[in-house]
Structure formats: C-alpha cells, structure tokens
C-alpha positions in Angstrom: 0.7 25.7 -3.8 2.2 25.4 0.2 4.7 22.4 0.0 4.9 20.7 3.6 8.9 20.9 4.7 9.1 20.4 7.8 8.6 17.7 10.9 4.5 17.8 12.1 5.3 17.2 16.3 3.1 17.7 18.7 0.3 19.6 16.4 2.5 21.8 15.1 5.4 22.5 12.3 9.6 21.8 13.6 12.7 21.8 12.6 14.8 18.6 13.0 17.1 18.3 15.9 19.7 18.7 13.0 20.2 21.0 9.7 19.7 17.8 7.9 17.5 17.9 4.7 16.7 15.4 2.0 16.0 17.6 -2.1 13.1 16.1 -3.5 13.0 15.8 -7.3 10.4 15.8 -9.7 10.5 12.5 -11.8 8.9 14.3 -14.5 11.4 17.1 -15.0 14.5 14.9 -13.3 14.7 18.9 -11.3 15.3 19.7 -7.7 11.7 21.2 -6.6 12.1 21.5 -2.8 14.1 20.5 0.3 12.4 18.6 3.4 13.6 18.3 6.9 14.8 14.9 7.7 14.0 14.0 11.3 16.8 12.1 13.3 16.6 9.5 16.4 15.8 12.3 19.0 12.9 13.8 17.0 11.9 10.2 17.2 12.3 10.2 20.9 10.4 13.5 20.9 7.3 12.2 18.7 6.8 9.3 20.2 6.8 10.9 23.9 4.5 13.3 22.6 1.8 10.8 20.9 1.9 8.8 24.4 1.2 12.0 26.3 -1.7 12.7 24.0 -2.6 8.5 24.6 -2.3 8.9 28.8 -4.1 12.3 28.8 -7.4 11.7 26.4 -7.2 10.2 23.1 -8.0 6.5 24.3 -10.5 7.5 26.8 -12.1 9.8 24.7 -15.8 9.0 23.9 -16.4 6.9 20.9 -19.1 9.6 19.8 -16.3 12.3 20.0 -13.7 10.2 18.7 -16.4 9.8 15.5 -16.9 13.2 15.0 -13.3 14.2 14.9 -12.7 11.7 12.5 -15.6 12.8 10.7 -14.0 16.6 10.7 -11.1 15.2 9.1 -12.6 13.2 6.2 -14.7 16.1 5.6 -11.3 18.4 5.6 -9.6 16.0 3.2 -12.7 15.7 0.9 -12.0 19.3 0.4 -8.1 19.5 -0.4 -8.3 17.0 -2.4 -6.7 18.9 -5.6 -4.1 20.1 -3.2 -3.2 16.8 -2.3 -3.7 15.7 -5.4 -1.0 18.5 -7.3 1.5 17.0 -4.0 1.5 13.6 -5.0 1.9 14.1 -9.1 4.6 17.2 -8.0 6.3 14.4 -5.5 5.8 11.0 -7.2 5.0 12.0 -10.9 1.9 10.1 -10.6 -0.6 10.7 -13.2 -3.2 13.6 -11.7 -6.3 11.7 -12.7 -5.0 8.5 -10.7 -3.8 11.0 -7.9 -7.3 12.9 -7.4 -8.5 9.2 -6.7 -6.3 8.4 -4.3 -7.0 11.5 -2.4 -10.6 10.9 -2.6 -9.9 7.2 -1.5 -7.7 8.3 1.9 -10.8 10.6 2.4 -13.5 7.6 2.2 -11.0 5.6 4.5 -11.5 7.9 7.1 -15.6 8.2 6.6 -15.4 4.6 7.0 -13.4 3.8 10.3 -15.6 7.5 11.7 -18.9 5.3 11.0 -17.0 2.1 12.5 -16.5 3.7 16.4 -19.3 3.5 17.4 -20.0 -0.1 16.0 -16.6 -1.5 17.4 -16.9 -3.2 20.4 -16.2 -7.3 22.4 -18.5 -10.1 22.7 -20.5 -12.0 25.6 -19.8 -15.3 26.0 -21.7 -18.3 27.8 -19.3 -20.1 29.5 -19.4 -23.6 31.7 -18.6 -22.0 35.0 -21.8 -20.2 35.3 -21.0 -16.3 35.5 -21.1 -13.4 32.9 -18.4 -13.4 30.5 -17.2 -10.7 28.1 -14.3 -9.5 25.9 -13.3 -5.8 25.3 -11.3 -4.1 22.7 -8.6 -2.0 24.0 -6.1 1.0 22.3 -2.8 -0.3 22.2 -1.1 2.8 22.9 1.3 4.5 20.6 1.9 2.6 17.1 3.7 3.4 14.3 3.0 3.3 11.1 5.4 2.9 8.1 4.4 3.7 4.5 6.1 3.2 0.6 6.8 5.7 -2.0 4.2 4.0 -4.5 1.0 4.9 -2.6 1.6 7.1 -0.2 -1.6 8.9 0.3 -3.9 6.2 0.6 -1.6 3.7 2.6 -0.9 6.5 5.4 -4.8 6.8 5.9 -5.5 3.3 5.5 -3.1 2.9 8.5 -3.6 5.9 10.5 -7.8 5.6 10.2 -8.4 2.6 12.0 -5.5 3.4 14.4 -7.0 6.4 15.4 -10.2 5.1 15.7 -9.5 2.2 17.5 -7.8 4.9 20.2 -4.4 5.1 19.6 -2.3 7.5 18.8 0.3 7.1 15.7 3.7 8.4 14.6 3.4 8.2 11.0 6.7 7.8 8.8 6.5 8.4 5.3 9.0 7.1 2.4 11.9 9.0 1.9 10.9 10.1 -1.6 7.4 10.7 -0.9 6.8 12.7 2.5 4.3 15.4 0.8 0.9 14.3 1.4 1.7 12.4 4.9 2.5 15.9 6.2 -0.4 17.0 4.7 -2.7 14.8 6.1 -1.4 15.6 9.5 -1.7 19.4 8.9 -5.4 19.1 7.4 -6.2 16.5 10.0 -5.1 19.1 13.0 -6.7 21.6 11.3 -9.8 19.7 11.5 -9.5 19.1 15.1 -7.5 16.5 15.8 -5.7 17.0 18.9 -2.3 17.6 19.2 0.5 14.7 19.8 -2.3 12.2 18.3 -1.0 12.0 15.1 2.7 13.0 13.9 5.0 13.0 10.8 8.6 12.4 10.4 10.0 12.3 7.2 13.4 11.0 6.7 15.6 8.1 6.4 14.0 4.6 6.9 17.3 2.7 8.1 17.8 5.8 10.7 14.9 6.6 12.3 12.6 3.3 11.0 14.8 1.7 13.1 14.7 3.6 15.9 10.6 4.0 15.7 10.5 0.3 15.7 13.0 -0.7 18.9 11.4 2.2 21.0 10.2 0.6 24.1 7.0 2.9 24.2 5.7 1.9 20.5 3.2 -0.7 20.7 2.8 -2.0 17.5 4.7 -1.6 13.8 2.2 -1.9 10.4 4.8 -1.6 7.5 4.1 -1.8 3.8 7.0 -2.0 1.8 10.1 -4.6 0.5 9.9 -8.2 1.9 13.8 -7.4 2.9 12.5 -4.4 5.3 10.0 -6.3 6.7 12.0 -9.2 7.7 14.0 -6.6 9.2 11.3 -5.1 11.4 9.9 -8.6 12.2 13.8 -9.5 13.8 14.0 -6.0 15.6 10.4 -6.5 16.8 9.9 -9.7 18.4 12.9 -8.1 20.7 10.3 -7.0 23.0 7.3 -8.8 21.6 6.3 -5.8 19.5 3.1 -6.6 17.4 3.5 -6.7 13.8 1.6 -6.2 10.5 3.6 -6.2 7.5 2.3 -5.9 3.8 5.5 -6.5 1.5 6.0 -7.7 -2.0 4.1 -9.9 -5.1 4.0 -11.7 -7.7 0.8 -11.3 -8.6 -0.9 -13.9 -11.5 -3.5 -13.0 -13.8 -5.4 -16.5 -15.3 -7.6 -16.0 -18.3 -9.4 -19.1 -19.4 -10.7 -20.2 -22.8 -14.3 -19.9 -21.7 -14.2 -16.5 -20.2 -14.8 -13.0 -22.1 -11.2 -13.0 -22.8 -11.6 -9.9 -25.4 -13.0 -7.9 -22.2 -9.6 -9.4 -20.5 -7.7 -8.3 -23.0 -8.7 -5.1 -23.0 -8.3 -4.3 -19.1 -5.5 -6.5 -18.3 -2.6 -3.6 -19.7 -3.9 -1.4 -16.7 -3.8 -4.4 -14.1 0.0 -4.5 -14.5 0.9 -1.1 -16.0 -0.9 1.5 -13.8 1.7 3.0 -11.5 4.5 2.2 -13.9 3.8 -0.9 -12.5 5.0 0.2 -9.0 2.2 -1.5 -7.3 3.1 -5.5 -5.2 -0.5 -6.2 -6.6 0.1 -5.5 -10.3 -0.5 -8.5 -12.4 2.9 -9.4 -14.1 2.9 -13.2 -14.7 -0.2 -13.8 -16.7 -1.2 -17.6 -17.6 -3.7 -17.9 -20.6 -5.3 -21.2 -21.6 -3.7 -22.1 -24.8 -7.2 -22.4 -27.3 -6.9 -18.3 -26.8 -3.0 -17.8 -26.2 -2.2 -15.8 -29.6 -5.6 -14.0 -30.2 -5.3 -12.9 -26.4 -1.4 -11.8 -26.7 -2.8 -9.8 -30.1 -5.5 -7.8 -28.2 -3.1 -7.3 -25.3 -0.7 -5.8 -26.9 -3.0 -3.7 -28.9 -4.5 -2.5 -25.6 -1.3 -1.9 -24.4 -0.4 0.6 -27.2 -3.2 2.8 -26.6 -2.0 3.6 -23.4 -0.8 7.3 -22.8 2.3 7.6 -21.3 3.9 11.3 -20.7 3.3 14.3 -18.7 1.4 13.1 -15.5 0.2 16.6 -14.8 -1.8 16.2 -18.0 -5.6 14.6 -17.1 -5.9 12.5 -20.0 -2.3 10.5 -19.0 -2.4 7.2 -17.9 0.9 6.0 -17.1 3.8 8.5 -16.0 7.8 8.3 -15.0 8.9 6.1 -12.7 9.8 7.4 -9.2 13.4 8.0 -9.6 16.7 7.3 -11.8 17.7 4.6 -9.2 14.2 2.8 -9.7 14.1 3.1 -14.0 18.0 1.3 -13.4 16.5 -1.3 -11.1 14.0 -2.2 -13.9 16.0 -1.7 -17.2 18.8 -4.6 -15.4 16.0 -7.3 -15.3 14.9 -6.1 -19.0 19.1 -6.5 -19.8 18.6 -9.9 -18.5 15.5 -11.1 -20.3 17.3 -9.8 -23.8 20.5 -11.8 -22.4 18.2 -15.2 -22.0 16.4 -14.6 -25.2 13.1 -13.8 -24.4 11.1 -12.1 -26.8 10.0 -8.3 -26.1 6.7 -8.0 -28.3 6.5 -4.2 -27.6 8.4 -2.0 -25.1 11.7 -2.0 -23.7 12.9 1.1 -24.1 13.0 4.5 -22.7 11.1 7.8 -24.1 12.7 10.3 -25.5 13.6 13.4 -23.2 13.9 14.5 -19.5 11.9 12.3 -17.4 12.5 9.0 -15.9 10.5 7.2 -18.1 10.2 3.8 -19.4 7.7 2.2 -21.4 5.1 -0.2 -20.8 6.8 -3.6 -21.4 5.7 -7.2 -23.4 7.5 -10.6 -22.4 6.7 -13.9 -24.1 8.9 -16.9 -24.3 10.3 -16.3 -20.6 11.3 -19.3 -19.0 9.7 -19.6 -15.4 13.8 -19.9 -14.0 14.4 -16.4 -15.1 14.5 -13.5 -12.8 11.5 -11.6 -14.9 9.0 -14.3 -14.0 9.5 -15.5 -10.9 11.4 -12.1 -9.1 9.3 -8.7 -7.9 10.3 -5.8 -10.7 8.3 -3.2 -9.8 8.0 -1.7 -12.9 6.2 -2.3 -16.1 7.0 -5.3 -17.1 4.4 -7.8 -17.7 5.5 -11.8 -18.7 2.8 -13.7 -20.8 2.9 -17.5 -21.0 -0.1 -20.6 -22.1 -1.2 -23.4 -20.3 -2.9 -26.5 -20.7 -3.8 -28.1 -17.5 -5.4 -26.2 -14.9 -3.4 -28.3 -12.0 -0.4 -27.4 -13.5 -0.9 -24.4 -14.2 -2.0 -23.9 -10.3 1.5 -25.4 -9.5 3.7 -22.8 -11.1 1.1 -19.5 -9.6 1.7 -21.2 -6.1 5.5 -22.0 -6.8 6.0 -18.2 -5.8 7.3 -17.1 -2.6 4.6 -14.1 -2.9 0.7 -14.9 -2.5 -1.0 -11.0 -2.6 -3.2 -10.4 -5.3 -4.5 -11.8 -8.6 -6.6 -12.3 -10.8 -9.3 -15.2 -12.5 -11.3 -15.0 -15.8 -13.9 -17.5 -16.2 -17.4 -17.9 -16.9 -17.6 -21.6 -15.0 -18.2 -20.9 -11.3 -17.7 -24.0 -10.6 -14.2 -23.5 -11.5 -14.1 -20.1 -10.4 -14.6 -21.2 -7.2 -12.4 -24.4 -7.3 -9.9 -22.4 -8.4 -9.6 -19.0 -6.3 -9.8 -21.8 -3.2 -6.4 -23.3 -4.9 -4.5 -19.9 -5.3 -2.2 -18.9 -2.6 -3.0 -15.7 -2.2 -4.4 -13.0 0.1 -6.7 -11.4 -2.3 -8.2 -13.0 -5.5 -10.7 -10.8 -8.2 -12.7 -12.8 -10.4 -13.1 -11.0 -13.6 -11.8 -7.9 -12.1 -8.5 -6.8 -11.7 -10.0 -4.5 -8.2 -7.3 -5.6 -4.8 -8.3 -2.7 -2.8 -12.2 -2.2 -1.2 -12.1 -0.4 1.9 -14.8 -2.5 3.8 -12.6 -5.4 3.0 -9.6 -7.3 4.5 -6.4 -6.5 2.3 -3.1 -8.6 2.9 -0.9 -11.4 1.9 0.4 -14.8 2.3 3.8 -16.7 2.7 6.5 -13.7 1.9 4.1 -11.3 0.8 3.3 -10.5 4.8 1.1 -10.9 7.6 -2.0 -9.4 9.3 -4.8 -6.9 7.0 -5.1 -3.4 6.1 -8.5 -2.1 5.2 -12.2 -3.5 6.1 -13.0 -3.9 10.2 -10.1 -6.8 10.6 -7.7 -4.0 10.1 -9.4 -2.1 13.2 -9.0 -5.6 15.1 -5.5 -5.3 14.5 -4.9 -2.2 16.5 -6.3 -3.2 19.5 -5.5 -5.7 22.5 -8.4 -8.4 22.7 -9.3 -8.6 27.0 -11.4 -11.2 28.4 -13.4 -10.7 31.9 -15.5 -12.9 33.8 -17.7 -11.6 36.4 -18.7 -14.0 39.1 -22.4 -14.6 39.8 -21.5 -15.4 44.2 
C-alpha cells in the first residue's frame, strides 16, 4: 500500500519549503510506520495563492453541470479506493477496519450528495413593496479553509470539502497532525478523477504554525474548524480580525436519557457503542447517561453486560469493535480523569484499566456514584468513559443535561411522544436522536450549541454556509 508523504499543491505532490517532517506511529504497535512532510507558513502562502488562481481562472464560473460531474468523477473514484483508504486510516489512527471501511464509504456518499445538490442550489424571487423584480443569488466565497481533527478524519475532510467545492470555491484542506493520511488521499484520488488543479490542496503539519497562518491570511474567505473548544476560540479571536466567516464544530457532553416506559432492554443493549465506539474519541459520544430510577439497576446490569461483550484489540482484525486510543499523550489525558474519579470515590463497575501489551489501549470504562461537581461528569474526556446516574423528576433532570457548557448531541428513549417531543424541545442541544443513538445523516444539518460551536456541517445548510447570500432589485422604469 502507497502512503501519502508529502504536501498536495497545485495538483501535484511537494516537498515543504523546509526538511521538516512529523514520524507517524501506529497506535496499535506504539512503532514508527512512516515520516510526512510538514508544511510551513510559506507553503501556506503558496497554497492559498494557488487555490485563488484556480478561483479567478474557472472553478467558480464553471458550469453547475460541469461542476456536478466532476464531483460526480470523484465520488465515483473514492467509492473505488475505499479499502485503500480504509487500510490508511486503521494504519494512521488504529481505528477498527470495519468502522473505517464505513467511513470511507460515508466521505464517498458526501460527495454523491453535494454532486446531485449543484444543480438544485440556487436564490429566491421576492415580491417586494416597491414594485420591481427582486431576487437573491448565491455566490462562491472564494478560497476557504478547512480544518479537520484526528478522530474522523476521513469523513470530516469531505463533509467540509464537498459542499465547498460545490458551492464554487476552492479549499486548502489542513488535516490533524496525527492523521494526515486519507486527506492527502482524497486530494490525490480527487485530481485523479479530474479535479482541476489548485482547487483543492493538502498541508499537513502543525496546527499552532500554519492553522494559524491559514486563518489570518488576507485571501482566505472563510475558516470551518472541527476540533477543541480552546482552538476554536482561538480561531474565532484571529478571525473576526478581518471579519473572516466562521464555522466551528468543537466539544460535548453529550446526554443519553432512558425513561421507564421506553424499551430500555433495546437501550441497554446499544447504548455501550453510543459512548464507546472510537475509544470514545467522538464530541457526540454519549457519556453522561440519566436513567429514570423504576429501571436504574436492571438498566446498569444490562449495560454493563453489553459492555463486556465488546471486542477490544487488533483494529486490523474485522470482527473488532473498539481499538487503541490515538496516541500515548491521549490514553494519559484519559487515565488522569479516571485517577481522579478513584481519588473522589466514585465506583468503577467495570474498566479502568489498560490491556495487556504494546498498544495504547484502554478499556471501555463504568462510572456510577459520580457527583455531577466532578471533572468526569461535567468535563469532555474523550475517551471511554461513560458516567451513569438516576433521576426522578424529568425537570430536574432537564436542569442538570442543560447545566453543560456543551449542547451537541444526545440521546432520548421513550415510548410517550408526547414527551418525546416535550422533551427533545427542552434539551440544549444541536442534534437530538430519539431512540437512536445516529448524530450524523448527510442530508441533515449537523452542529452545536452554546460552547459546542456555531454554524452546520452536512445536509444543504452546510452548502448555505459557503456562500455569500446577494440581493438585486431590477427596476420595472
């Protein structure tokens, strides 16, 4: 299998304007696999210039029928390297192959979808009082960049890039640090598929180095960044120096409410994977869970059951379900807050621990008895760690899911619509799933509230978002 090393500029593989490269390590193994160039503020300069040549000189006046087809090409291109990009992430990330063949498949439908939306994308007319025909127009911003984490990497970069690209723009991708792989790839199979050059480049490297520098560059138009709510208040301060549009997806706290009258078993059951899957590297993964007290222990029983059946180990193997963590640095991040729930007393009904051998893995995690002051309930682990607590009144309980900062995802189990409805209306959050644990449909708006971000990735809104909405009025004498 070809590993991607190098910058993607101007349709084509280049060295960085320095020697500098980052080693990648497998978190499976915990060995040095490969080295990959890390670009610097003047391949920044040079990317950039390059994607607003391609902007000036035919991207953004291109035909929406040609745009479509290209796009088209590529989703068809991606459909078939899907293993490759597949044996990339696992190689890169040590994300379970099974969860990683998805993901590929999902970047590919991402671009099928925003290909189909061109030609359906357009303004409105509007009557207005002074007589006259009136009209709106969306119009490519120009050159934006788009900034992606280490837990998703494949499906984030196309869920930005797509409607970018097929709103007109062109984009200057930056992946994570640890997990440049598949974003080179999808700029080399992309290309390949007849993308034209300078419309879509790569540059791996550091984020406090050339993120930076991508999002203070006077020709960049607008900045959609998923990651830590830290970064992104970062890139909102550096931003609104020029008046830079903004969409930022950053952290959760996602809750996960299981009422007495719902088919709690079935919750039960699913609920391990809602928090677990990724490691639990995921801002939507379900960690504070609130069960209605009538079910409290039976529910906790089958959890934890369900939990133990997962299979955590080699995520090159097709039948694992949860694999290592993305690095050392990440496992130490996780295994301080689990130091601190053992120093308050909270009680670890399974997990804890590390498995045996190389590999930075930890296992999937159990907390009852956590008061909601402690770090593990109310702070963002990303990891698996999942806290489990009763309630009795729904109002209150409402009180303590909204008492985050972070309102992203969640879940709701009930078999009352009325109160699935009342309820889902009361949660502070971007994304709800009643009896589901599903946060990502890409027809769909996905996003946050309060400190979990602002604007939408996925569904047409996304689209919206990467164009400038003009207004013309025509005279009738």
């Amino acid at each position: 299998m070809t590993v991607p090393t190098r910058l993607f500029v101007d349709g084509a593989w280049r060295e960085p304007a320095s020697a500098a490269r980052v080693s990648l390590i497998n978190p499976a193994t915990e060995e040095k696999f490969v080295e990959v160039a890390s670009a610097e503020v003047s391949d920044v300069n040079a990317a950039v210039e390059s994607a607003q040549r391609a902007w000036e000189s035919g991207w953004r006046d291109l035909a929406p029928g040609k745009r479509s087809e290209i796009l088209f090409n590529v989703a068809r291109a991606l459909r078939e390297n899907i293993e490759r990009i597949a044996e990339l992430e696992t190689l890169n990330i040590g994300k379970p192959i099974a969860d990683a063949r998805d993901e590929a498949a999902l970047g590919a439908r991402v671009f099928e979808f925003y290909a189909g939306a061109v030609t359906m994308f357009g303004g409105q007319t509007i009557p207005v009082a002074r007589g006259g025909f009136d009209f709106t127009m969306r119009q490519p911003m120009g050159v934006v960049a788009c900034i992606v984490p280490w837990n998703f990497p494949f499906p984030i970069a196309c869920w930005k890039s797509a409607p970018a690209l097929a709103a007109g723009n062109c984009v200057v991708l930056k992946p994570a640090s640890l997990s440049p792989l598949t974003a080179l790839a999808l700029a080399e199979v992309a290309h390949g598929a007849g993308l034209p050059s300078g419309v879509l480049q790569v540059l791996p490297g550091s984020g406090s180095a050339i993120g930076e520098a991508l999002v203070t560059h006077p020709l960049i138009r607008k900045v959609s960044f998923t990651g830590s709510t830290s970064v992104g208040q970062r890139i909102m301060e550096l931003a609104s120096r020029d008046i830079k549009r903004v969409s930022l997806e950053l952290g959760g706290k996602s809750p996960n409410i299981v009422f007495a009258d719902s088919d709690w078993h079935r919750a039960a059951e699913t609920s391990p994977m809602s928090v677990f899957a990724n490691t639990g590297q995921d801002c939507c993964a379900r960690s504070r869970m609130f069960v209605e007290r009538p079910v409290f222990d039976r529910f906790v029983d089958a959890f934890i059951a369900a939990t133990k059946k997962l299979i955590v180990g080699d995520p090159a193997k097709p039948e694992t379900q949860i694999g290592p963590m993305v690095s050392a640095s990440q496992r130490a991040t996780v295994e301080e807050y689990l130091s601190d729930a053992r120093g308050r007393r909270s009680k670890f009904a399974c997990g804890g621990g590390r498995l045996s051998g190389k590999g930075y893995y930890l296992q999937p995690t159990v907390l009852l008895d956590v008061d909601t002051a402690d770090r593990c309930w109310h702070e963002e682990i990303f990891g698996p760690v999942v806290c489990l607590a009763p309630f009795d009144d729904e109002a209150q309980m409402l009180r303590e899911v909204n008492a985050s900062p972070y309102g992203l995802s969640g879940s709701l189990w009930t078999n009352d619509l009325r109160r699935a409805l009342r309820v889902a209306r009361a949660v502070e959050s971007g994304v709800l799933s009643v009896n589901s644990h599903s946060s990502v449909h890409v027809e769909a708006p996905f996003g946050g509230f309060k400190r979990s971000g602002l604007g939408r990735d996925l569904g047409m809104t996304a689209m919206e978002g990467y164009t400038e909405l003009k207004n013309v009025y025509i005279a009738e004498s």
